[in-house]
Residue, then its C-alpha position, 0 to 999 in steps of 0.5 A: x400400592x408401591x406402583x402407585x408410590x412409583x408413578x406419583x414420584x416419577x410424576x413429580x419429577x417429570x413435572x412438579x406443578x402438573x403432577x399437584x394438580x393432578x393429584x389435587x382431583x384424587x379427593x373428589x374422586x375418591x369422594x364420588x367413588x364413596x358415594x356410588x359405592x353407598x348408593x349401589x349397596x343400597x339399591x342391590x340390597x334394595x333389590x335381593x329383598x324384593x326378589x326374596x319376596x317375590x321368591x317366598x309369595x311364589x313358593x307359598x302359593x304354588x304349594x297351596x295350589x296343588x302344584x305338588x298333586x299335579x306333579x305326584x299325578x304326572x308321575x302317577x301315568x303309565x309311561x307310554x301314554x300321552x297327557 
């Protein structure tokens, strides 16, 4: 923050209008910034729940399907046969 404080008043003294208008676009930016950040929370939020999900549809219905009996089967061979 102080370096920013430093290079604002450098910059008014370097060049006193310049530096207004420059410093007249850092609302809108931070405006925008606000706006993509809503917007990108939003859409991550969005998509963790769609994946939780897809993540609960794939855990049920693999266990409902004997994909526990295929593995207890596999371990159940000898080691030195093939499948």
């Amino acid at each position: 923050m102080f370096t920013l404080l430093v290079i604002m008043i450098w910059m008014l003294l370097v060049d006193f209008r310049l530096a207004l208008v420059s410093f007249a676009v850092i609302p809108f930016v931070f405006a925008a910034a606000r706006l993509f950040q809503s917007t990108v929370r939003r859409a991550y939020r969005d998509i963790r729940v769609k994946l939780a999900r897809i993540n609960a549809f794939l855990q049920e219905h693999l266990s409902e399907c004997g994909w526990s009996s295929c593995s207890a089967a596999r371990r159940s061979r000898p080691s030195g046969s093939t499948p």
